[in-house]
Every structure is written in C-alpha cells, then in structure tokens.
N, C-alpha and C positions, 0 to 999 in steps of 0.2 A: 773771430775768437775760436778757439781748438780747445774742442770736447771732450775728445777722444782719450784713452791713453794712450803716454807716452809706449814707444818698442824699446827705445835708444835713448839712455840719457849721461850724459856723462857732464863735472861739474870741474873747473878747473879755480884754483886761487892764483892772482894776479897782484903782484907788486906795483902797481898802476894804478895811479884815479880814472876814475870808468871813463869820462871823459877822452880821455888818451887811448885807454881802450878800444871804445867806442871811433876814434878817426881810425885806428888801427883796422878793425874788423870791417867797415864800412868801403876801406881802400878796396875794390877789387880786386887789383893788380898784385893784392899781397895774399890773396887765398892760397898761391901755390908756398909759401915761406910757412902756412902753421897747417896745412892741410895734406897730409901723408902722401895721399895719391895724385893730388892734380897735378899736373906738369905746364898747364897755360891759362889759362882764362882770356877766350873771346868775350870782346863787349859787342853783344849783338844791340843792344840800346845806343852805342855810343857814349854811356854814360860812365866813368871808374868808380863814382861813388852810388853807395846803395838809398834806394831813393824808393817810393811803390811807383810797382811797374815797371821796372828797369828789371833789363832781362840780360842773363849771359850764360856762355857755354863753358862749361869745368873740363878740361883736355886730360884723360886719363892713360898714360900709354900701358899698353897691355901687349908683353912681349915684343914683337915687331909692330907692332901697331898701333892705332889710337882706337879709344874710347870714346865718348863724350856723353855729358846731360846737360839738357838746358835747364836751367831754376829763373823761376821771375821773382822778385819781390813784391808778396801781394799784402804784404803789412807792418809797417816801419813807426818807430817812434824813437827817434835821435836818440843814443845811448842807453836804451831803454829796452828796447824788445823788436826783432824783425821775425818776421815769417815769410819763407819763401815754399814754392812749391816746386817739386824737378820732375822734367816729362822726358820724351823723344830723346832728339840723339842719336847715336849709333846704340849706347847702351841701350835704350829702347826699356828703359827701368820701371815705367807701367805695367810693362807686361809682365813682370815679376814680384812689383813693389807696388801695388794700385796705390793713387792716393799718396805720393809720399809725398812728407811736408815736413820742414826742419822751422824749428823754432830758436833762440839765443837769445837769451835775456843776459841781461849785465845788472847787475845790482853791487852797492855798495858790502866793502867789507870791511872789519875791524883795520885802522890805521892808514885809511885813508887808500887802501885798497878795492879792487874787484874781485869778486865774482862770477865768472863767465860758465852760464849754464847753456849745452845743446841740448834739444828734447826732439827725436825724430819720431813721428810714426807714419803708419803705413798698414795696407791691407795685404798681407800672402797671397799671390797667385799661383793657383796649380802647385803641381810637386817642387818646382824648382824653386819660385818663393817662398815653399815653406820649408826647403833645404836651407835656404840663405836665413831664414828667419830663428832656425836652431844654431848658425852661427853668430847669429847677432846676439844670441842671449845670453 
C-alpha cells in the first residue's frame, strides 16, 4: 500500500468497460501505442501480461540512442489497481527519481465507462532530480 503523495497524477475518461480496459493495459506489448515515449518493451519475465512480479524493460530512444527502465510489478489486482516500481537501466532513474513507483487504477465511470487514473511518486535526488521534478509540476 502507497502512503506517500502522489508527484504525478494524471486521470483519463475511457469509452470502455474497465474490463476491456483493463486486458488493454495489462497487454505489455501495447505500452508503446498509449505511452509517448517508449519505442519497445523487453519481456525480461517472459511474461506479456502483467501479473506481480513480472518484470520488463520500457525502450526509450533518446536521439541516436536508446534509454531504458526496468519496472516490476510489485502489486496487481485484475482491473482494479497495479503498482509497479522502475529502477536501473541505462536511464539509471534512481539516481534522479529515488523510489519511483507508478500506480493505475481503473474504476468504473458513468455509462458503462472507465476511468483510468496514473499516480506516480518519487523522492528528488540531488540538483538534477529536483530540476526534473520542477518540470513534472
């Protein structure tokens, strides 16, 4: 369970029963179609679906190059609510973002709708996390 506040929250409405939603979000393979910046997603689990404990890499290109983070899922409840945590990598996002942890809940909306809320937080490290942390606000 996540105490802390939220840094990041952003809340979207979905013409979709959570359900649908929910296989939607859970697909791995589809993080790069709603998620701006990733370009791939490795399944270091082996696993496409999100599950606790299954772990993969988000492929970021950055100019001629790649990025990456790894996120595990360390708490999952079917259409309901995941928590992942993202470390290492080449991004190496600890060292800027201690502690970062995304949350996504789906909850029902008027008309047989969703809901989809992300909640990220995270500790500033040093100057350069708390430069990034003035842009996230």
């Amino acid at each position: 369970m996540i105490t802390k506040k939220s840094r990041i929250t952003i809340e979207i409405k979905i013409d979709a029963p959570r359900n649908v939603v929910g296989n939607y979000v859970d697909d791995l393979s589809q993080i790069p179609s709603f998620h701006p910046t990733v370009k791939r997603v490795d399944l270091l689990s082996g696993k496409k679906y999100r599950e606790k404990g299954v772990k993969y890499q988000c492929v970021i290109p950055k100019g001629n190059k790649e990025w990456s983070c790894i996120e595990e899922v360390t708490e999952y409840e079917k259409d309901k609510r995941m928590v992942t945590v993202s470390y290492g990598g080449s991004a190496n996002i600890e060292k800027y973002l201690r502690n970062f942890t995304s949350e996504l809940l789906l909850t029902d909306n008027q008309n047989n709708g969703t809901i989809l809320t992300l909640k990220n937080y995270y500790e500033p490290e040093g100057l350069i996390g708390n430069i990034i942390n003035i842009f996230f606000k």
